[in-house]
N, C-alpha and C positions, 0 to 999 in steps of 0.2 A: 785537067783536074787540078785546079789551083790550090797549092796548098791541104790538098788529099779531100777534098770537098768534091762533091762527083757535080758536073754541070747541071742547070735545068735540064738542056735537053738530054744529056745520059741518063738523066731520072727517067724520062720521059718515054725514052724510045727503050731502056731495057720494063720499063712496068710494062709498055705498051706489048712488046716481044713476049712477056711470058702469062700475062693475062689473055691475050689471046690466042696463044695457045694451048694452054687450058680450058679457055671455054668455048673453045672451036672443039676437042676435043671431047668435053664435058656432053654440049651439044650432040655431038655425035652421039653417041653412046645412048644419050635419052632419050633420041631417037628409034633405037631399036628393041622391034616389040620384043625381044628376048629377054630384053632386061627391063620389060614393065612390071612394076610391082605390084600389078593385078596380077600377070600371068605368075604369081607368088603368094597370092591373096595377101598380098601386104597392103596395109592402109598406113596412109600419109595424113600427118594433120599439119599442114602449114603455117608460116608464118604464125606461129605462134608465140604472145608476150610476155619478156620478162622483165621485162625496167621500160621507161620510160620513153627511151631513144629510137628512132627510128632503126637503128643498129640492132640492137635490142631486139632480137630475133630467134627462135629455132625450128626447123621442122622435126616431126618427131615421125619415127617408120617403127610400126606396129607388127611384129609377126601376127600369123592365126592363132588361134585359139582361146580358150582363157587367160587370163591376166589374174596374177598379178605377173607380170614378165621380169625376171634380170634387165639391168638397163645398162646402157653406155652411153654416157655422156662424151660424145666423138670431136676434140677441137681441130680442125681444120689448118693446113699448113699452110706455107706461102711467104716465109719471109717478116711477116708481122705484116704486110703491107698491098698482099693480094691475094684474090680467091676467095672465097665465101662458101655458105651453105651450098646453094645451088650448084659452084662447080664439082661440089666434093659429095653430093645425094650418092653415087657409088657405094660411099663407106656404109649411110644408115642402111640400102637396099642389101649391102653382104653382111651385116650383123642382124638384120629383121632375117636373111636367110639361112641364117647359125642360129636361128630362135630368141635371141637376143632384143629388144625395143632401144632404139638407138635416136636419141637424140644431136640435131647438128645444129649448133648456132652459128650465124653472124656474131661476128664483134667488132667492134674499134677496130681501124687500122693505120699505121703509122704513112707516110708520117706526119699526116696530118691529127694522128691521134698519137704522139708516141708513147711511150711506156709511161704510166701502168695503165693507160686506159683498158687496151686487152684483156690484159689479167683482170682486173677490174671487174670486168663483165661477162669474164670466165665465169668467176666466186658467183655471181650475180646470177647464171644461168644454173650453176650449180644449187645454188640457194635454193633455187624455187623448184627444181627437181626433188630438192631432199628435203624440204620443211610441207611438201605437197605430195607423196608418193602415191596416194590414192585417186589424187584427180586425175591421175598419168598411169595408175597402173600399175606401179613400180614394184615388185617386190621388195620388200623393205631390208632383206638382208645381203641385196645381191644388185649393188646400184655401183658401177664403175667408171675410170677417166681413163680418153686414151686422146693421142692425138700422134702426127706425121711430125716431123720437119719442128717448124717455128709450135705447130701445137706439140707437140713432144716437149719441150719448154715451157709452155703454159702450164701442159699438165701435172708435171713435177712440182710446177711451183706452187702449184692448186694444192697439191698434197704436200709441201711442206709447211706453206701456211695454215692448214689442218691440224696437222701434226707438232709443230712450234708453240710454245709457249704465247699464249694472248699478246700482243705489244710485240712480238722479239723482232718484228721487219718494218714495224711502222704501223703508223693505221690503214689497216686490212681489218677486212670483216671476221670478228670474233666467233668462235664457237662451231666453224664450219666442220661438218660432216666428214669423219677421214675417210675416203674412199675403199671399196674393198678390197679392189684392184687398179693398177694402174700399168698400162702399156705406152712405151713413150721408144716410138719409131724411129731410127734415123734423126735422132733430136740435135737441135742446136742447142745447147747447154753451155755456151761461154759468149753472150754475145759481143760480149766488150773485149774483146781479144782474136777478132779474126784472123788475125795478121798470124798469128804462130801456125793457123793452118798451112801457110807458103815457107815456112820454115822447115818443117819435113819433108824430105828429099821424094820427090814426085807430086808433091804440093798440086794444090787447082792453079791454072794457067787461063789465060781469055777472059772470057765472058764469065764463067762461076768465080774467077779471081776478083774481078772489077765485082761483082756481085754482094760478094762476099765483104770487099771492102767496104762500098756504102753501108751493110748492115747496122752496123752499130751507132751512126750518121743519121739513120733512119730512123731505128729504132726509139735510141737511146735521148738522143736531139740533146738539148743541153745538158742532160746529166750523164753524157759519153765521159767528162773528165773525174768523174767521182760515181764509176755506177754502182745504181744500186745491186743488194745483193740478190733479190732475184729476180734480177735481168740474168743473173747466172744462177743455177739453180744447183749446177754442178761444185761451183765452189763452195755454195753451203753445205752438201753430203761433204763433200770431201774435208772440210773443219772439223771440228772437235765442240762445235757446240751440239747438246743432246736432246732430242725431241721432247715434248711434254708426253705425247701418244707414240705408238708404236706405229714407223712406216710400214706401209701395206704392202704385199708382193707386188714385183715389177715384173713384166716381160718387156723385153729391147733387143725386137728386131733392125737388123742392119744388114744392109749388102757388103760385102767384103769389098767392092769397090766406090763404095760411098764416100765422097770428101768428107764427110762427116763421121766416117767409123771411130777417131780415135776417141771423141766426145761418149760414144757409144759403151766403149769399154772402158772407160774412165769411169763412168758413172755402175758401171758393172764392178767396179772394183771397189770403188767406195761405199756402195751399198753393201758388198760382200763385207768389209770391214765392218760396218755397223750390226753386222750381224740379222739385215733384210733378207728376206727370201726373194733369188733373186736370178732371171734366166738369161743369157744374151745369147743369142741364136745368128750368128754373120752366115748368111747364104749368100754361096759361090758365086763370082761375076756378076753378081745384081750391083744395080747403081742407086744412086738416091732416088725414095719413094717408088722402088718396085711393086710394092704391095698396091698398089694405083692401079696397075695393069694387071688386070684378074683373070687375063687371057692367058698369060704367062704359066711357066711351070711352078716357078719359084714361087709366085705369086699363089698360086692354089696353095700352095706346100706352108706357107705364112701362114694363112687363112685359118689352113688347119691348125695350125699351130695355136693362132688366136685362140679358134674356138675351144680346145683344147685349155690353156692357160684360165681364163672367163669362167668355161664351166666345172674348174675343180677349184671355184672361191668358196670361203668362210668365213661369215664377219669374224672382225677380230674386235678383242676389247680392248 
């Protein structure tokens, strides 16, 4: 790694490593009739459009009954730069099964898209959710953002460009919807700074160290040496600049054994300071993205928790 730049092929063979092990997994799982969303009476409506791009994608999973449904808008994790709707259908199928209408998009992904494209087309999925709630069904008072990992960052930032003054990040789409709720799992919230992760004694080592490193590489591509400010979403809560709107409750689930925990309670403590309603929940020995494996104990035990946090929203004004 010449000069901290990761080779082609280390690009190469860890995408190739963790993309297909996800959708070897993913696969699996889709496979089996227990987790069909018939045997749920959930209806899926695919690939469905929201900008222009082929990217430009969500599938939406419909609990039974009437509508208007609560919805979540679910961003998908992976780094910025792997995994998709498809491998993450898990998530819409356990929130259509908490009663929930859950939308998942594709988006951009680095580094052939690096930032802002993502966010970008986060806003963009969100847009047309929330200036459209009736073509989707949506209850209009009870329409949420959540995402894992890299979406946990998305969706922060989703909600603080909401919530922010028009202009205060740049040109971002004005006027957006502040969410009701937002849950933001195991998030990377600093991406321009992964290094200080190895600086805490028991630091990632191997393969999440090397990982870890390219991110911001990936991500960020030339604006790593001046990034923007929400590529980190955490440094903005944690300033002293003050929303135009009131941020919306957060839930930030984390495993206690997450490389990613301290990001977690960081942003639990800045929110606390701003005076957000605001829950973090570190369950024992789980590692990053337990809530994935719904087999697990821990994993039900989230879930609940979700459903939980979701169904005691309120718009706010």
């Amino acid at each position: 790694m010449a000069g901290g730049l990761p080779s082609p092929l280390q690009v190469r063979l860890e995408t190739a490593l963790i993309v297909g092990s996800g959708v070897a997994l993913s696969r699996l799982g889709a496979a089996l009739p227990m987790l069909s969303p018939d045997r749920f009476n959930i209806t899926v409506r695919r690939d469905i459009s929201y900008g222009p791009l082929p990217a430009h994608r969500f599938d939406l999973y419909t609990p039974p009954g009437p509508g208007p449904h609560p919805t979540v808008l679910y961003i998908h994790g992976g780094g910025f730069r792997v995994y998709s709707k498809d491998t993450h259908w898990i998530m819409g199928l356990q929130f259509a099964r908490l009663g929930f209408q859950c939308a998942v998009p594709d988006y951009r992904l680095a580094p052939a898209h690096p930032f802002p494209a993502g966010l970008h087309d986060v806003c963009l999925a969100w847009q047309q959710l929330t200036d459209t709630p009736d073509e989707y069904g949506i209850a209009p008072d009870s329409i949420f953002v959540g995402g894992e990992s890299a979406g946990a960052n998305l969706s922060t930032a989703l909600a603080l460009i909401a919530c922010w003054p028009d202009g205060a990040f740049g040109d971002w789409p004005h006027g957006l919807r502040v969410p009701d709720r937002v849950m933001a799992a195991c998030g990377i919230l600093q991406v321009s700074d992964t290094a200080r992760m190895w600086r805490i004694p028991g630091g990632p080592r191997g393969f999440v160290r090397s990982r870890l490193k390219t991110l911001p590489i990936m991500y960020l591509g030339d604006k790593r040496t001046t990034p923007p400010l929400l590529a980190d979403p955490l440094l903005v809560l944690e300033g002293t600049d003050a929303p135009a709107r009131p941020l919306p409750p957060f839930f930030i689930p984390v495993g206690d054994r997450d490389v990613l925990l301290e990001d977690s309670r960081r942003m639990a403590r800045a929110l606390t300071r701003r005076g957000v309603p605001v829950t973090l929940t570190e369950y024992p020995g789980e590692p990053h993205g337990f809530m994935l494996y719904i087999w697990r104990r821990a994993a039900r035990q989230c879930w609940a928790d979700i459903n939980d946090f979701f169904s005691g929203s309120a718009r706010r004004t």
